[in-house]
N, C-alpha and C positions, 0 to 999 in steps of 0.2 A: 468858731476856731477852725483854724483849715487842719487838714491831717497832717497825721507827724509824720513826718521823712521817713522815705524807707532806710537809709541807709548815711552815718558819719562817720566819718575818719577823722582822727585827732592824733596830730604830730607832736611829738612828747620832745624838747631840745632841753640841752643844756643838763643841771645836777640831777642826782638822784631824789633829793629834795623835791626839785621839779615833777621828777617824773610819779611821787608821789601825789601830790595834786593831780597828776593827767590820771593816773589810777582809781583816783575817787572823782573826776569827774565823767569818768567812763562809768563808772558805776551811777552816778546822779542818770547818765544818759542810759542806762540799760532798766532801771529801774521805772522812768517817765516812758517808755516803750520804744524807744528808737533802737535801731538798727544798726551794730556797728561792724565797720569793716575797714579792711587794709591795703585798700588801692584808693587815689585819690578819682582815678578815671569813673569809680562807679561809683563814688560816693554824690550826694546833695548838697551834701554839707561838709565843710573840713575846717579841723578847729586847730588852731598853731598854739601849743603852749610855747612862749617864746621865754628868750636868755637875753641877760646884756652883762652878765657877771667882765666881761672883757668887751674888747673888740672886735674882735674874733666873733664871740656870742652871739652881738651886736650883728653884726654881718650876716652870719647863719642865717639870723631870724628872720633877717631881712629880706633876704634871696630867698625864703622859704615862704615867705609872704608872698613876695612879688611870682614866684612858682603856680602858687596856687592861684592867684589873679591871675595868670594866664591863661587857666585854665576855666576859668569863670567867664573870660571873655571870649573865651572858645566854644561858649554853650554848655559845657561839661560838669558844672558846678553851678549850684545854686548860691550859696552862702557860703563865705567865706567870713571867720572869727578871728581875731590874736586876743589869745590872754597870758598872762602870766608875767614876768617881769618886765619885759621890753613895753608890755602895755602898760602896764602901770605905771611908766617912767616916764614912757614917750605916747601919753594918750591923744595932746592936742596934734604934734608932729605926725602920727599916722593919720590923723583924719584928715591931715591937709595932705601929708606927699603922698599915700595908697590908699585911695579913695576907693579901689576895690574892694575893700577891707569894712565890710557891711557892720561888726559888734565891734567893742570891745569890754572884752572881761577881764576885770582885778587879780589882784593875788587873792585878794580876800572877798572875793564875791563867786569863786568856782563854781560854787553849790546852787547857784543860782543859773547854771548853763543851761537844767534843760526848759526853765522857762524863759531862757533868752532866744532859744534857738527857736519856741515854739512861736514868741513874736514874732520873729522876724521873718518868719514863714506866711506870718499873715500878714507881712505889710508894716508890722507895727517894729522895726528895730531898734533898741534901748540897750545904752551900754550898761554894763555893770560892773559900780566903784565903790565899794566898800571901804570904811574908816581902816588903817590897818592896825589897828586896836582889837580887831575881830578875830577873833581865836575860831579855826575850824579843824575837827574833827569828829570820827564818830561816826563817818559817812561810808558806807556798803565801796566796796575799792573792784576792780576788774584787774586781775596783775598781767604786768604784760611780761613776767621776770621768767616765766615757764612754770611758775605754780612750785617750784620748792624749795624756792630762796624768795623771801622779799624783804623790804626797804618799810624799819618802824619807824615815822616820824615823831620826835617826841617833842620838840618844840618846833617855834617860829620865831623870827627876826634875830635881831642881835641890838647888843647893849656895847661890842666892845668900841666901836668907833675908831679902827685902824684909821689910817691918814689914806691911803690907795684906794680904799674900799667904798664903795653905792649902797653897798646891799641895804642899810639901816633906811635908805631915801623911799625905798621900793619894797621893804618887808617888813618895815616897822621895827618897834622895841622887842626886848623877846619877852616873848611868852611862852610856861609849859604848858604842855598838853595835861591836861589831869590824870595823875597815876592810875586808877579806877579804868578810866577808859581807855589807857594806851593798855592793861592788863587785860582786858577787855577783847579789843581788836588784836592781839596778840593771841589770846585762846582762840579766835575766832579764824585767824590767820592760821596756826597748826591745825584746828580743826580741818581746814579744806586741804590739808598737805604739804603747808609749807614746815621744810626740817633745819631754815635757816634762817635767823631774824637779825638784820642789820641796823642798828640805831644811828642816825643819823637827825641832824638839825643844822644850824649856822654852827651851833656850838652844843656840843652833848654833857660837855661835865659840868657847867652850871644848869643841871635841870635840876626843877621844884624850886630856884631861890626865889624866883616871885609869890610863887602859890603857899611852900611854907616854909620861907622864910630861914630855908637851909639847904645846901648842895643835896639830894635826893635821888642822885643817880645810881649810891649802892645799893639804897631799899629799892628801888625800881630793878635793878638786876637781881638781885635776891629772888623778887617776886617774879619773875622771867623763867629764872632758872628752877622754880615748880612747876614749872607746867611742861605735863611729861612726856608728849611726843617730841614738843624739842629737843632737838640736837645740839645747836650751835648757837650762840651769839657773838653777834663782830661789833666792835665800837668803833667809829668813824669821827672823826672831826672832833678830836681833843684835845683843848689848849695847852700847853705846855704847864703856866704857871696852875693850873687848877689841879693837875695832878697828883694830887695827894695821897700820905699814905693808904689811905683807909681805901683810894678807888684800887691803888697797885696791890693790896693784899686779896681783894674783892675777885680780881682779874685773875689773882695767882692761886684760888683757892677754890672757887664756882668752877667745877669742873665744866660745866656749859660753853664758858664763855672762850674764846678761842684767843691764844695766846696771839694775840695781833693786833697792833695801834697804831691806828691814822693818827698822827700829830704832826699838825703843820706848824712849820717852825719860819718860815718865809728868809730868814738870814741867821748869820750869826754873831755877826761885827754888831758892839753895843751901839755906836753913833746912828747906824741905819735902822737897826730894831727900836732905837728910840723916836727915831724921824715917821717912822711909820707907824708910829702910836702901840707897840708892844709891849707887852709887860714883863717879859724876860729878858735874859741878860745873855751871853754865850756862856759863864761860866757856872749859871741855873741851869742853862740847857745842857749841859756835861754833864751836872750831876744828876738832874732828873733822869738821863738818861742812862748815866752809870747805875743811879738807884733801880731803875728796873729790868735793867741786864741782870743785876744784881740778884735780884728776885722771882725771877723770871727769865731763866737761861734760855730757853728757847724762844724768848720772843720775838715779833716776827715786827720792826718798828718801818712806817710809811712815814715819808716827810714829802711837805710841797715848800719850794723856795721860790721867789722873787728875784729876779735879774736886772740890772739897767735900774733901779730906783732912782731917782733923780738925785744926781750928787755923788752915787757909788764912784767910791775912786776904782785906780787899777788896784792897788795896794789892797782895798777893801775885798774887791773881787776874787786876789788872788788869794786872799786868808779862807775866805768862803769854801774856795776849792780845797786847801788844807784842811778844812772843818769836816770835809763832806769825806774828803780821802781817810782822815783819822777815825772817823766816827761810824762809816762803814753801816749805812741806810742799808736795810734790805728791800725797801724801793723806795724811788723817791721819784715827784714829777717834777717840774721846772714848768714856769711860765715867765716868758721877757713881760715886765713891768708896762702896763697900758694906764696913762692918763683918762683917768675917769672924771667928765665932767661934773662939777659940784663938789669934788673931794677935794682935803686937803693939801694931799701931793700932789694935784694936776696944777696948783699955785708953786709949786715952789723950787727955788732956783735951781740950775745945774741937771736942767730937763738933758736924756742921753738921744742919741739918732735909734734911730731903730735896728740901722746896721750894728752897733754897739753890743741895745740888748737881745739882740735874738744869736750875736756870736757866743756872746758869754754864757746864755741860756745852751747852747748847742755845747760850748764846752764842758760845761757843767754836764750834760747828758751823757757824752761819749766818757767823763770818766767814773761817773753811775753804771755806763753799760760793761765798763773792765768789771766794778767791782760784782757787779751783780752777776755776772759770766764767770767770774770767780767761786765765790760763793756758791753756785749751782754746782759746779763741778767740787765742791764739799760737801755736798749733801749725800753722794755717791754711798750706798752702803746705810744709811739712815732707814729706817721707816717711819711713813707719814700715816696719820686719821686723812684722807681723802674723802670728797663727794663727788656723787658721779653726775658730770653736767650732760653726757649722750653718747651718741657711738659715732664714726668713722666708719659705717657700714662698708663702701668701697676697700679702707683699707684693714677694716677688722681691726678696730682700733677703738677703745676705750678713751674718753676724755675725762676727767675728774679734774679735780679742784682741793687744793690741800687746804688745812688750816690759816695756811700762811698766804694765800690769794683770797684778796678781794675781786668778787663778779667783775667785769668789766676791763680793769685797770689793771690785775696782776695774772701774771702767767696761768698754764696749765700744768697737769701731771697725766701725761700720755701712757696707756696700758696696750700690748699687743694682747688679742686672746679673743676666746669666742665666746663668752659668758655674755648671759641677759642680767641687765639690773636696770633697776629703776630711777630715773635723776630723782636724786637727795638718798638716795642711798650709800653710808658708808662704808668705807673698805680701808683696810690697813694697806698700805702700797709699801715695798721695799723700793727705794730710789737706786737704782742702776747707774743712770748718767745724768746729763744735760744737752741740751740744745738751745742756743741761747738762754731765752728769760725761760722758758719750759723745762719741764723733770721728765725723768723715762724711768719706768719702774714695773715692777711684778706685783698681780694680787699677791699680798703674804695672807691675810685672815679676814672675814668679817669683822667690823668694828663690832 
């Protein structure tokens, strides 16, 4: 066996999802002895977790490939890997067009990285493709989140079958993770310092209905919300129609759990939620979402929409925007609608130009950005539970993170002042003002 590399680099793209896979295969590779680091120039090896969730993804991964086969043909790099969705989608396709492109690893073969890396070191390269029936977790993780927020995954694949969507081609059926071991890696997770556990899957609110046979999502937060150096938990990616009483009283009464919900609702208009394989209605989604205003005054709701579906009229477009203006997201994203081959809606008539859907998506944003630029300037006067993400040393400035931000994708809460604290540390902030999608505010107290 030749010796192990001194040194890999693994390029984490696309979801949070994703990037938990590249976490645990950082760990597989820390654990077999290799050496990881964060330039590609000094690495031997560099591994691309890739995306194809879009086009866009697609593209990424692409140019991320062919980046580091430059760099390989440059002498600079030993081995070059793709794993992760774009491989499992497009295995035969990369071996013909980026023949630089020495493995490839599954979604469901990660764990198998660091004896892929160690063949291929010796000469002997063998990809790795796993049935996507194969449930993995349980595996020692490397966070790349800063150690005091990270990403639970609790399942894998999906069962819903939108018309737009791949994912089911290249992640399988879903499957939970077994409650025991996401409890597990959870304690195991606060132990090392994490004060913030984000659940995340295709879909979070049908967890446990494979394994027993019932929605399991509230006894899994119950059991979350004992374990006691945690602080927070955020729920991400939850289906409209699966909302049920019993998760909104769960949300409204686990003091843990942070009054904040990802639910992507992709449209509003029934004709389009129906073309796209949805199982809500607009006048379900008013009331699911009245119901948890209702219950939950402060809460803080994320929405992602679909622009250009194949067929959107103007009429339909323009209710969408009335939907979004009535209903008053406290964030929402937007993505213009990308024909995905092999899905449903890539067949079907009244395909839009792209100039279409990337206008309607931009208009859709600019009056997201009123509302949301509104909304900020009401917070004025409020105090927020905040976490501290680090400092603005240059400008003696405090960053945190309220309740109502998710890592990544929602705003900050900016502090002027010269206090030391620790990221994941809480702090009660009085909100002052705004700055765009950001807050400006005062330490008022320790949380």
């Amino acid at each position: 066996m030749g010796a192990v590399p001194e040194k890999v680099m693994l390029v984490s793209l696309g979801c949070d999802k994703n990037l938990v896979d590249s976490e645990m295969m950082l760990g597989c590779l820390a654990e077999a002895g290799f050496t990881l680091c964060d330039a590609p120039e000094e690495a031997d090896a560099v591994i691309v977790n890739t995306c194809c969730f879009i086009q866009d993804a697609k593209e990424e991964s692409i140019d991320t490939l062919i980046e580091m086969g430059r760099l390989k043909a440059e002498g600079k790099l030993k081995l070059l890997i793709a794993a992760g969705c774009l491989a499992q989608r497009y295995a035969e396709e990369i071996k013909k067009e980026l023949p630089e492109v020495d493995v490839i690893v599954g979604t469901s073969a990660f764990d198998h990285i660091a004896e892929v890396l160690r063949s291929a070191f010796d000469g002997k390269p063998e990809d790795a493709m796993e049935t996507l029936s194969r449930p993995l977790y349980g595996l020692k993780r490397v966070l790349s989140t800063g150690g005091h927020y990270a990403y639970l995954k609790i399942a894998e694949g999906c069962d819903k079958r939108c018309s737009y969507c791949a994912i089911p081609q290249f992640r399988g059926h879903y499957r939970s993770v077994p409650m025991e071991k996401l409890l597990a890696e959870a304690e195991e997770l606060v132990r090392g310092g994490v004060r913030e556990l984000i659940l995340v899957a295709q879909e979070t609110t049908r967890y446990g209905i494979d394994l027993y046979g019932k929605k399991s999502l509230c006894e899994l937060l119950h059991g979350l919300c004992a374990i006691e150096e945690l602080a927070w938990i955020r729920l991400l990616y939850c289906y409209p129609e699966e909302l049920d009483d019993e998760l909104i009283e769960t949300i409204a009464t686990e003091k843990k759990i942070c009054h904040y919900l990802d639910m992507p609702i992709q449209h509003s208009e029934d004709r389009i939620l129906s073309a796209m394989g949805r199982a809500s209605r607009r006048a379900e989604l008013t009331e699911t979402i009245e119901k948890l205003r209702a219950r939950i005054p402060d809460i803080c709701l994320r929405t992602t929409l679909l622009t250009g579906f194949p067929g959107e009229t103007e009429e339909e477009f323009e209710a969408l925007k009335e939907f979004v203006r009535n209903t008053r997201f406290d964030r929402l994203g937007v993505f213009a609608y990308s024909a995905e081959e092999g899905t449903v809606a890539a067949e079907m008539p009244g395909q839009l130009s792209d100039e279409v859907k990337c206008a309607r998506r931009d208009a859709l944003m600019e009056l997201q950005q009123d509302i949301v630029f509104e909304n900020g300037r009401r917070m004025a006067g409020q105090t927020l539970e905040c976490m501290v993400e680090g400092r603005l040393p240059e400008e003696g400035v405090l960053v945190l993170r309220s309740f109502r931000d998710a890592p990544e994708v929602d705003g900050y809460v900016f502090v002027k002042g010269e206090g030391e604290y620790m990221s994941g540390t809480i702090l009660r902030v009085r909100i002052s003002g705004s700055e765009e999608y950001d807050l400006i505010g005062e330490i008022d107290e320790p949380s």
